[in-house]
MARTI-99648 format. One line per field, with one value per residue (C-alpha): residue number from 1; z, y, x. Coordinates in steps of 0.2 Angstrom, whole numbers, plus 5000, padded with zeros to 4 digits. Each point is the difference from the previous one (the first is absolute). Layout:
<recs>
n <- (NUM|...)
z <- (Z|...)
y <- (Y|...)
x <- (X|...)
</recs>
This chain:
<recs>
n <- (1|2|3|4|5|6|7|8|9|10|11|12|13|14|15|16|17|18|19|20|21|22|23|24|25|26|27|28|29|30|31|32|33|34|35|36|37|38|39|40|41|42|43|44|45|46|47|48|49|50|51|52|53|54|55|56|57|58|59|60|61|62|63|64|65|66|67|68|69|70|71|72|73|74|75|76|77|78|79|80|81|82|83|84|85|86|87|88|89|90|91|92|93|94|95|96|97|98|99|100|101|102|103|104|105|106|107|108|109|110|111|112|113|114|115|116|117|118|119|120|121|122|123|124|125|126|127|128|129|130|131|132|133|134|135|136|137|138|139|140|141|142|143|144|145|146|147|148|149|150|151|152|153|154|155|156|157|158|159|160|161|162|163|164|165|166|167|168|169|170|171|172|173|174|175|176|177|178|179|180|181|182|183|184|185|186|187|188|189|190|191|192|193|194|195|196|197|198|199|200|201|202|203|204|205|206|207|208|209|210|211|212|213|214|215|216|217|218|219|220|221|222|223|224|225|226|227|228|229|230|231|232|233|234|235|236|237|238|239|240|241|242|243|244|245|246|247|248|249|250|251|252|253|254|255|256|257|258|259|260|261|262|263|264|265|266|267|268|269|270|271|272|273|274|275|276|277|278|279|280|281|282|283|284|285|286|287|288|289|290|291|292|293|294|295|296|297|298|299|300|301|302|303|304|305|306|307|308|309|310|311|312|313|314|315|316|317|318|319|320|321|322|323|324|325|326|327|328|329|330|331|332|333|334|335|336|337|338|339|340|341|342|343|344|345|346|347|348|349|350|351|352|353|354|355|356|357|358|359|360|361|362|363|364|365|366|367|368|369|370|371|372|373|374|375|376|377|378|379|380|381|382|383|384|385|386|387|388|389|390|391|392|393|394|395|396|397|398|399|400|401|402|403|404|405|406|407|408|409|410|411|412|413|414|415|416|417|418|419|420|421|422|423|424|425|426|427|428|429|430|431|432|433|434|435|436|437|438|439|440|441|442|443|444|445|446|447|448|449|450|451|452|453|454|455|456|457|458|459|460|461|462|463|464|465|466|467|468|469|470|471|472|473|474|475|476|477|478|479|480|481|482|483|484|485|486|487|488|489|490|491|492|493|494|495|496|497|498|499|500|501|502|503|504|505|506|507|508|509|510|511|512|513|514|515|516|517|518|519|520|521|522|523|524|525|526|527|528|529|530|531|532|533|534|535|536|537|538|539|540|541|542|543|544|545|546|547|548|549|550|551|552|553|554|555|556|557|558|559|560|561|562|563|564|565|566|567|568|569|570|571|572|573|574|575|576|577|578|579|580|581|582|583|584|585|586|587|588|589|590|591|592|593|594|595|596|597|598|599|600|601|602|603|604|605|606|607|608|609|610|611|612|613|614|615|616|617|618|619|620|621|622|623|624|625|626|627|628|629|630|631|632|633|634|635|636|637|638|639|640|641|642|643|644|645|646|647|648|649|650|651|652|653|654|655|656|657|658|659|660|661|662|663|664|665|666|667|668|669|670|671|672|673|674|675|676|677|678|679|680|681|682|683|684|685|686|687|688|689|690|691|692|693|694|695|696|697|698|699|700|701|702|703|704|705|706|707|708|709|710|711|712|713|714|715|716|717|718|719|720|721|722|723|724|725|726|727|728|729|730|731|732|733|734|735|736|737|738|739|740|741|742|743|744)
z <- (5000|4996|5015|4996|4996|4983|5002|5015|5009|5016|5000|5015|4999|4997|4986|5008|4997|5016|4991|5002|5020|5001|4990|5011|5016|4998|5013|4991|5007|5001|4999|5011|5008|5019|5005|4993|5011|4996|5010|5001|5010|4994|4999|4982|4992|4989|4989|5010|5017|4994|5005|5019|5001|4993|5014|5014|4993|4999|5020|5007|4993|5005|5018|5001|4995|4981|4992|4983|4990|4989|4982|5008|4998|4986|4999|4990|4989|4996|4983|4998|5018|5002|5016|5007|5005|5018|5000|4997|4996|5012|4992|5015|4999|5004|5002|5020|5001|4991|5013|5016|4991|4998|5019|5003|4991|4997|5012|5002|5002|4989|5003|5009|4983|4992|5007|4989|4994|4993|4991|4989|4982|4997|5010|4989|4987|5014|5007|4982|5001|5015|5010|5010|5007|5020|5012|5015|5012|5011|5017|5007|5018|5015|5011|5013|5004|5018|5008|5000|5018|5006|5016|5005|5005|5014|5013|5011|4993|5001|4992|4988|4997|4992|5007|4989|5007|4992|4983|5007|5001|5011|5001|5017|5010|5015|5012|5019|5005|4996|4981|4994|4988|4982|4987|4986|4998|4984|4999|4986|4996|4998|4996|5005|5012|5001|4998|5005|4987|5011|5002|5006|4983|4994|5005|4988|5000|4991|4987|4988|4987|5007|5011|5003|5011|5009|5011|5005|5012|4991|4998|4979|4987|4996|4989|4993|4993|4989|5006|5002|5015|5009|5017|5002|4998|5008|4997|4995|5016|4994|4995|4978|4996|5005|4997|4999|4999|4995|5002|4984|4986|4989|4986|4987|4993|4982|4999|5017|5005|4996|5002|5011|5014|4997|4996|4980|4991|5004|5019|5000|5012|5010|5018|5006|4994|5007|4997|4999|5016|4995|4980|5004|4984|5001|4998|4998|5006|5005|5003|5017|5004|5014|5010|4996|5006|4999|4993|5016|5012|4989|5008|4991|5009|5003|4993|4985|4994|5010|5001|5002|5015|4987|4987|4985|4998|5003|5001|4999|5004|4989|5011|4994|4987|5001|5009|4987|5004|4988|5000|5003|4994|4984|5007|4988|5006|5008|4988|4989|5009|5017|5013|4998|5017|5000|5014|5007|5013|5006|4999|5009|5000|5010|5008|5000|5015|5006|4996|4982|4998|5003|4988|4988|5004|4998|4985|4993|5004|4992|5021|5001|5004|4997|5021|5000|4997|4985|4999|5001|4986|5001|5009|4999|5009|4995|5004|4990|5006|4999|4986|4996|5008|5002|5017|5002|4999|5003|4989|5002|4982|4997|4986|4985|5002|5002|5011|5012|5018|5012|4997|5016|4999|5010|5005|5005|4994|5000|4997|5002|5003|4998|5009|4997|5014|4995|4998|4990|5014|5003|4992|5009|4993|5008|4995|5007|4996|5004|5008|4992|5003|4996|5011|5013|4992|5009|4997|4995|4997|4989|5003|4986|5004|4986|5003|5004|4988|4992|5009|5013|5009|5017|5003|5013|5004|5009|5006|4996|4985|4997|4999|4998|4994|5003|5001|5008|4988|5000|5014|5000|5010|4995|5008|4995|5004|5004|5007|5002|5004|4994|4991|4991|4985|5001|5013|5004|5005|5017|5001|5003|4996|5011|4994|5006|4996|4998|4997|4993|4996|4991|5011|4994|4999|4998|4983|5008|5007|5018|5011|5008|5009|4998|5007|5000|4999|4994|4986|4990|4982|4993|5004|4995|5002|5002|4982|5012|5007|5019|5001|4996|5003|5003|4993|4999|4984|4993|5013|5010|5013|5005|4996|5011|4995|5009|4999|5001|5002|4994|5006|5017|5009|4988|4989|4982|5004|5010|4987|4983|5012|5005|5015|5012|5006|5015|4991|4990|4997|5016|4990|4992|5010|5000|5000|5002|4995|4990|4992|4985|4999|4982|4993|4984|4994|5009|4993|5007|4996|4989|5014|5011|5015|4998|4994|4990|5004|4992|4997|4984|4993|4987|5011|5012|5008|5017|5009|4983|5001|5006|5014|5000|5014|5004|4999|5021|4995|5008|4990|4991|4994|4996|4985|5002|4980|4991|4985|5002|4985|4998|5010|4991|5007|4986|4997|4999|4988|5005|5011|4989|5012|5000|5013|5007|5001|5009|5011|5005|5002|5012|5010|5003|5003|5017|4992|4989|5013|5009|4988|4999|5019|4999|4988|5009|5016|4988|4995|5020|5007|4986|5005|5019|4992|4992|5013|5012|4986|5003|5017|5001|4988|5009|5016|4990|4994|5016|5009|4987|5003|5018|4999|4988|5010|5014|4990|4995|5019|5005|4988|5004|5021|4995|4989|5016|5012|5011|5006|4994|5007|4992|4988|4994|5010|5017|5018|5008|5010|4990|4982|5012|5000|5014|4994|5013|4994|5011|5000|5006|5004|5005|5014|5004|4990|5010|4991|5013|4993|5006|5005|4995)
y <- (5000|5018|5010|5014|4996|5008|5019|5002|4987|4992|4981|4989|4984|4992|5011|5010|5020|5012|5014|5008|4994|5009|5017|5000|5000|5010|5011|5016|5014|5015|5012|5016|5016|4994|5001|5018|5013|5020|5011|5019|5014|4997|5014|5007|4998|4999|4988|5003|4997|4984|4985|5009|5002|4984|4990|5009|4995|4983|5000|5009|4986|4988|5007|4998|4980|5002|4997|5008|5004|5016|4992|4994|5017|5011|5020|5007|5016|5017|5001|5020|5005|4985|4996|4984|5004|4997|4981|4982|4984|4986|4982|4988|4979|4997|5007|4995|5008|5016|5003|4997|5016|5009|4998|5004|5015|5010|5014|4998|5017|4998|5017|5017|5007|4981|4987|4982|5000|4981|4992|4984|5002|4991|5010|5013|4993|4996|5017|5008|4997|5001|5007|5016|5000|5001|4988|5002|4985|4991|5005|4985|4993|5009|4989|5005|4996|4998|5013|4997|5010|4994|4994|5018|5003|4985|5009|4994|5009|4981|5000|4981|4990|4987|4984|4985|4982|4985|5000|5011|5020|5010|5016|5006|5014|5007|5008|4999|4980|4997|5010|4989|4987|4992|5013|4987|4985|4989|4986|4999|5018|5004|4992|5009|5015|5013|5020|5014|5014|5018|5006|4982|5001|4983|4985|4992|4982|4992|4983|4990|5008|5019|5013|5001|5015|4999|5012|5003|4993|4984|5000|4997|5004|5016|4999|4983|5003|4988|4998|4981|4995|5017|5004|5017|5015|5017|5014|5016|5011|5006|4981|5006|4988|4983|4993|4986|4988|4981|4994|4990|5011|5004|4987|4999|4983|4999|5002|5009|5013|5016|5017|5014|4990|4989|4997|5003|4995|5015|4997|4985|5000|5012|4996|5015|5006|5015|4998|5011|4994|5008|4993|4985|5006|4998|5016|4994|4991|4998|4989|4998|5010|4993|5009|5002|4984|4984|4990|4988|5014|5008|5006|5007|5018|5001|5008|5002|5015|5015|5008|5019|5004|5006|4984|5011|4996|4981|4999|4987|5003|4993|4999|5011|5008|5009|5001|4996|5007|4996|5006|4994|4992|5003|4991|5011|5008|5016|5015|4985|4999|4993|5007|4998|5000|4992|4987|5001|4987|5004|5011|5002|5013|5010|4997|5012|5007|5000|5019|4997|4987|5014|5014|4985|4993|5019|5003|4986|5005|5021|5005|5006|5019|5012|5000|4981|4989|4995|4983|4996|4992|4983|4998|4987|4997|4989|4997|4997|4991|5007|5001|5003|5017|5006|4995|4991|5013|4999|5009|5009|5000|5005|4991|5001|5019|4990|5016|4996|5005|4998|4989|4995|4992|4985|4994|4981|4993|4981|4999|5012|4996|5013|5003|5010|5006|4994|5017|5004|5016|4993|4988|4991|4992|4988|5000|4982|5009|4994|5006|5001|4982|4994|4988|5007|5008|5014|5010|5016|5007|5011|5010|5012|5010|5001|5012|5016|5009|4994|4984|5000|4985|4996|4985|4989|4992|4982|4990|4983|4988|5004|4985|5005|5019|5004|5018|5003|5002|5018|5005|5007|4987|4986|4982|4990|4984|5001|4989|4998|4980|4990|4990|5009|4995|4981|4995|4981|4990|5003|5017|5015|5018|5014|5015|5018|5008|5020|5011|5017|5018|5016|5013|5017|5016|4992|4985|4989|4979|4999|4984|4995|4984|4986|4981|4989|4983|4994|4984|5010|5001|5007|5016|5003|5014|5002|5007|5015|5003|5002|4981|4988|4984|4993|4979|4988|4993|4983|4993|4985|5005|5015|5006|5015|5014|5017|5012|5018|5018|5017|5012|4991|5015|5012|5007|5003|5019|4997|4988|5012|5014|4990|4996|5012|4995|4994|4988|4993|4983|4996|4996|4984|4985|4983|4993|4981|4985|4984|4985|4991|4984|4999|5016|5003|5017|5015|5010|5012|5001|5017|5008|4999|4991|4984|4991|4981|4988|4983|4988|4991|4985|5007|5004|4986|4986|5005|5003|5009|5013|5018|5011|5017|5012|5019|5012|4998|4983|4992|4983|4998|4984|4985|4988|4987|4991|4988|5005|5018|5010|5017|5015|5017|5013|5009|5017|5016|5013|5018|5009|5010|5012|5017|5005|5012|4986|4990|5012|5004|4982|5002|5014|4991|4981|5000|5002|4984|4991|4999|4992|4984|5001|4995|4988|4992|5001|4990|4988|4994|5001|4984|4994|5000|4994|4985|4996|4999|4991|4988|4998|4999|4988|4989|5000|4993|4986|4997|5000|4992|4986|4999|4999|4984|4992|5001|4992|4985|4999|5000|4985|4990|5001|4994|4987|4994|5003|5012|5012|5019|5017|5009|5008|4984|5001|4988|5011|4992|5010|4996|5010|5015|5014|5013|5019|5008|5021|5011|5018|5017|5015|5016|5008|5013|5007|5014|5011|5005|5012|4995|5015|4995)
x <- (5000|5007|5004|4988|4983|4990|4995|5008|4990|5011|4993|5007|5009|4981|4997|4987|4999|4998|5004|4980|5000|5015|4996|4983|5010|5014|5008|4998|5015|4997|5017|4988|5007|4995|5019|5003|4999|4999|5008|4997|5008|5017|5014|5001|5018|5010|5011|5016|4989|4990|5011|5004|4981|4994|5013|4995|4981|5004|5009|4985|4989|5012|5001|4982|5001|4994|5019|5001|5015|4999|5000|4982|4995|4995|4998|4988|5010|4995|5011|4999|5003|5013|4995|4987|4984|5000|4992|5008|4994|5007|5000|5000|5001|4984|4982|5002|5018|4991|4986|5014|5008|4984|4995|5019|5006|4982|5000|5021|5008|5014|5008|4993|4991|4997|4988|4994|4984|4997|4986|5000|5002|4984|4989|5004|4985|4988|5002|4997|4981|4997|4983|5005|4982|5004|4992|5004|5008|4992|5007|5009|4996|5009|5010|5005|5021|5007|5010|5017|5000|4984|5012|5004|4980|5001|4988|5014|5015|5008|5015|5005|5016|5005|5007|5008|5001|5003|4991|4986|4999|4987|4995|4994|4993|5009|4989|4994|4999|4984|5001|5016|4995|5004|4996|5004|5010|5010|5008|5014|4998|5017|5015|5014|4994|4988|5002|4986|5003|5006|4981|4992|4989|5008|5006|5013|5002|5017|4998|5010|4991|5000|4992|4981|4994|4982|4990|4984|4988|4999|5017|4999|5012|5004|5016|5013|5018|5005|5020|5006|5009|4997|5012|4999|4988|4998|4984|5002|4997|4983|4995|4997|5019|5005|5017|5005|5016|5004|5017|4996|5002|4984|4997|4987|4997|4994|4982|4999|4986|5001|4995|5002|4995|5016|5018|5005|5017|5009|4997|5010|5016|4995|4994|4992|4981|4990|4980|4985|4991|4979|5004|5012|5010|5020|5009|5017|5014|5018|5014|5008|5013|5012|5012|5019|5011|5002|4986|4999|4996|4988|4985|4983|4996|4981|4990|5009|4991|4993|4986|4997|4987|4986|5002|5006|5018|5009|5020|5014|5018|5014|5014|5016|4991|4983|4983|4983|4985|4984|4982|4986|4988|5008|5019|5008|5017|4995|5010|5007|5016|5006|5009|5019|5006|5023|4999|4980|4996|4986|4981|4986|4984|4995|4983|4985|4994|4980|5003|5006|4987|4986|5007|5000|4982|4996|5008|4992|4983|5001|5000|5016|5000|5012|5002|5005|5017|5005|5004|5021|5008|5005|5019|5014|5015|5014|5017|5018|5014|5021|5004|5017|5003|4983|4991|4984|4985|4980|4990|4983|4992|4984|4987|4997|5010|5015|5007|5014|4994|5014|5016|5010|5018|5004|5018|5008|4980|5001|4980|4984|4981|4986|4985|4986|4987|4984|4992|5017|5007|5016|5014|5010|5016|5007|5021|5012|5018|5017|5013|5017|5004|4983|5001|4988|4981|4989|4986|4992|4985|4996|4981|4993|4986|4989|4988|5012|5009|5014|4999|5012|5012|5001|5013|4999|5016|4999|5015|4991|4994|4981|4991|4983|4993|4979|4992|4985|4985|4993|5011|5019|5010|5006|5008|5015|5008|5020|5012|5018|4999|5017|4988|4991|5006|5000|4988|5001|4986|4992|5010|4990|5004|5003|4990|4998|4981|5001|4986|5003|4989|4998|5006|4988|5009|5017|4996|5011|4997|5003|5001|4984|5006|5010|4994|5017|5005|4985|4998|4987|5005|4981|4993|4980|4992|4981|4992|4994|5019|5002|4998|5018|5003|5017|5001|5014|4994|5006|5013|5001|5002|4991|4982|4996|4990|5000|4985|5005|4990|5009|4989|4991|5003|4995|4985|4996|5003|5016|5006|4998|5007|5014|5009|5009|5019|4993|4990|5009|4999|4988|4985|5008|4991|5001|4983|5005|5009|4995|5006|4995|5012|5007|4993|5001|4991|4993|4986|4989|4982|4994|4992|5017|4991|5004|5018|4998|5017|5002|5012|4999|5003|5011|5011|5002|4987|5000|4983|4994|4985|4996|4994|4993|5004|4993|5011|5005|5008|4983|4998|4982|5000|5014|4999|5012|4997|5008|5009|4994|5008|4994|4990|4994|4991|4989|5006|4986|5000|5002|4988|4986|4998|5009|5013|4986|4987|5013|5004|4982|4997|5015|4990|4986|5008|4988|4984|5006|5008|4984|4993|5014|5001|4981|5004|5013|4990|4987|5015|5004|4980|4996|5019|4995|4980|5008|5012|4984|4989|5015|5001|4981|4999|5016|4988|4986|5008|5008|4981|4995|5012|4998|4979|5005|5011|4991|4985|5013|5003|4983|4996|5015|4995|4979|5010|5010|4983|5007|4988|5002|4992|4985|5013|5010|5014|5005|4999|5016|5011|5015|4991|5000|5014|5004|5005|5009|4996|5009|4997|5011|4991|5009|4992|5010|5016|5009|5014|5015|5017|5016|5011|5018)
</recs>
């Protein structure tokens, strides 16, 4: 048989023809325009502009997960004014691939005077015909969402934390005895540890697969971020970014998810991604930068990337080289060019007081008069090593002005930390330099004080190795650690460091930190201060050995008036009380409570496996309640957001405390009467069952004696004289009581 059949027939090995079956079924394909894509709002050029606009084109889309190369786009041309016409056409694989890009890139600012408009090629026919009578939408059903600080209207004013044991994480309310319960509780809900974002809004749980924040009353999810193999992340103060780290570096596999909600192809490498938290979208990311040394002690600073107090700029430091700072939410570098700083270490902001915050929050809102503050610029300080003959120097730099402020020169620097006030009125510097040996390191601080002119420097020269540096929130005193212990270096096993505990203040008039008080040879190696101020405690946090905890007050002989006015010579120092001492065996962390009255310690299995749990103490050092629980990891109060009310409305709130504190001292005289009503519902109820027991046993008796045939009295029970008992009552009764002074 011929291969090929007559007229183009194809007959099988049989000889039979399926030619017409075959026609009658064919797939028919169609070559359509679904995966075309027309794009409008595109700069007009040139020729000698084209290609440089058509590959940023093509890396935008590619950022945003719909890869393109530029031959896969095609510009329309305006022949007589030799320039495009402002719209492209975008040739994608697929028509699935086309309507990710449409989703993706319409509504995408490409540049400050440019923004994509897309539509499908093929809608452009359906559109031509189309009804532009209006109807008008059917309004879609309101539902209601949950508050995501629904928690902040308890009738109580209970505060919440988090506590992780085990597989199992709880969130409970923390109240007078009677109000503390379970809020809500998970099993498995995290896999590595859990984080409440800075203004208790979220809690952000940590998994294989990424980051998954949830909130509200239900406790649902609000927000995921895709990031494999998550370790590390860290809010933005104002809770808008998230950032997170992986020590694996960013892959994207073949066939992967994408979009702006995830990694693309140019993100590969790189460890470090910064996220949207309300859209979920990733802004960008970054690769690790370690610091300078050998690879084997290299050591991942944390956070990586620093955040200014109102969210609007974000910052790395390249060691040696320069400081980045990028804005947000675009993540574009902020005036295009970084900070080139020979030999930077080290940056931090400076915070924004509640002052600050007020002229902004009015600023925002038109309310800004003419007789109000404006609100201050963003501040930096970072510090430079020697290098070769010029000294190591901290700089004051204002943002984005990039003005240098004040510069001081430090000499014989072997390492500096910086620490901001939290309402950002003083810097303090903390300076380790050698002496000309080097063999033996001391310390000096150095004090900016912000908010006078010129920013001037008070040094405060120490003799010892600062261990620990705190400053009081909203006040002007700060604490610190020091110790001059042979061991302090290398401390062996069971040994315990020798610290001294100074407390020093603002002197007015005169700008300078004097001495408060000194508390020596103590173990403590932790200082805490209450989130209000006045309130510190002292802990010997994570030894073996020693686990004490010392409750101080700064200002127990003096009021709020004295305390503003400050203290006379005389006075000096003598309101500094201590208020008790505890112990928490094995203690771990330290954390006081929002409100300043109460102070969380626990010991976690992280750490070690001895007696894991926590405690909660008020701020005398009187213990509350003990949990001793196995394989306790984790404790977390939640954290509030700042106070709505005025300074003037919490000052008159101030004025008038006694007309609301009647009102709690009722409640709480409420709170003890059903305390001291259940305690007797208890006790009553005890004498019950114990009647209740004796009228039955005595029934058992009674039947048990007619069983045996004795005889028993008209109330069951046998008259002998043995069943009868003797009380002996004896009385005193004063008579007459005569009072007599003896002469000496």
């Amino acid at each position: 048989m011929a291969p090929n059949g007559v007229n183009g027939t194809i007959p099988d090995d049989e000889g039979i023809d399926y030619s017409d079956i075959e026609a009658k079924y064919q797939v028919q394909y169609e070559e359509g325009f679904d995966n075309i894509l027309l794009v409008d709002g595109i700069p007009v050029v040139d020729k000698s502009k084209l290609e440089k606009l058509l590959a940023k084109i093509a890396k935008e889309f590619t950022r945003k997960g719909a890869p393109i190369k530029p031959e896969n786009i095609t510009v329309p041309w305006d022949e007589a004014k030799g320039k495009s016409k402002g719209i492209i056409f975008v040739e994608l694989k697929n028509a699935n691939d086309a309507v990710f890009a449409l989703n993706a890139m319409h509504g995408h600012p490409f540049d400050a005077k440019h923004t994509f408009m897309v539509n499908r090629f093929t809608d452009i026919e359906r559109y031509a015909n189309l009804d532009e009578t209006y109807v008008a939408p059917e309004p879609e059903e309101y539902k209601p969402k949950e508050h995501l600080r629904a928690w902040l209207g308890d009738p109580q004013g209970r505060d919440q934390y988090a506590t992780y044991r085990a597989d199992e994480v709880e969130i409970h309310w923390h109240g007078k005895p009677s109000q503390c319960e379970v809020a809500f509780s998970r099993p498995n809900w995290t896999d590595l540890y859990v984080s409440w974002s800075p203004l208790g809004t979220f809690v952000a749980t940590l998994h294989r697969q990424g980051v998954q924040l949830w909130g509200g009353s239900s406790w649902g999810k609000q927000q995921r971020f895709a990031h494999p193999m998550v370790k590390l992340i860290d809010f933005s103060p104002n809770e808008n970014y998230l950032v997170t780290w992986s020590h694996d570096p960013i892959q994207v596999p073949e066939g992967a998810q994408q979009g702006p909600q995830y990694f693309s192809p140019e993100d590969e490498g790189n460890n470090i991604a910064v996220w949207d938290v309300k859209t979920g979208n990733l802004l960008r990311t970054f690769p690790t930068i370690y610091p300078e040394g050998d690879d084997s002690k290299k050591q991942l600073q944390w956070p990586a990337l620093k955040w200014s107090a109102d969210d609007k700029f974000v910052g790395r430091v390249t060691p040696g080289q320069q400081i980045s700072i990028y804005e947000l939410p675009s993540m574009g570098l902020q005036g295009k060019k970084s900070i080139k700083i020979e030999g930077v270490v080290d940056f931090e902001w400076c915070p924004l007081g509640d002052n600050d915050r007020e002229a902004m929050d009015a600023a925002a809102n038109g309310t800004n008069g003419k007789s109000a503050k404006k609100p201050r610029e963003n501040m930096l300080a970072y510090w430079t090593p020697e290098v070769a003959n010029q000294p190591a120097r901290v700089t004051l730099m204002n943002f984005p002005g990039r003005t240098i402020l004040r510069q001081k020169n430090l000499f014989s620097v072997t390492e500096c930390k910086l620490f901001w006030q939290n309402q950002g009125d003083f810097l303090c510097v903390k300076v380790d330099r050698h002496t000309k040996t080097k063999k033996s390191i001391f310390c000096n601080l150095e004090i900016f004080r912000i908010r006078e002119k010129d920013f001037p420097v008070e040094v405060v020269e120490l003799k010892d190795t600062v261990t620990d540096f705190s400053w009081e929130p909203r006040g002007e005193r700060f604490a610190l650690i020091s110790s001059n212990d042979p061991n302090l270096g290398n401390p062996g096993p069971g040994i315990t460091i020798k610290t001294d505990v100074s407390f020093y203040q603002l002197v007015h008039g005169k700008g300078d930190f004097k001495l408060l008080r000194t508390l020596s040879s103590r173990t403590s190696n932790t200082v805490r201060w209450s989130p209000r101020g006045r309130h510190v405690v002292l802990a010997t946090i994570g030894s073996s050995s020693k686990s004490e905890l010392e409750f101080w007050d700064l200002d127990f002989n003096s009021d709020d008036a004295g305390r503003r006015e400050g203290s006379s010579k005389e006075e000096w120092g003598s309101g500094i009380q201590h208020l008790g001492t505890a112990d928490h065996y094995a203690v771990t962390d330290a954390e006081w409570d929002p409100s300043g009255r109460y102070l969380a310690t626990s010991a976690s299995a992280w750490r070690h496996a001895l007696e894991n749990g926590y405690a909660i103490w008020d701020f005398r050092g009187q213990e509350l309640e003990k949990h001793i629980l196995d394989r306790f990891k984790q404790f977390l109060w939640r954290p509030r957001p700042r106070s709505l009310l005025t300074k003037e409305q919490q000052r008159q709130i101030r004025r008038n405390l006694k007309e609301y504190s009647r009102q709690f001292e009722e409640e709480d005289a409420a709170e003890e009467s059903n305390v001291s009503a259940e305690l007797i519902a208890q006790r009553k109820r005890l004498v019950d069952e114990w009647n209740a027991w004796r009228a039955r046993i005595k029934e058992d008796v009674a039947d048990e004696r007619r069983r045996r045939g004795k005889k028993l009295d008209s109330e069951g029970e046998q008259q002998s004289e043995e069943s009868k008992e003797e009380i002996e009552v004896w009385i005193d009764e004063v008579i007459e009581q005569i009072e007599e002074e003896v002469m000496e």
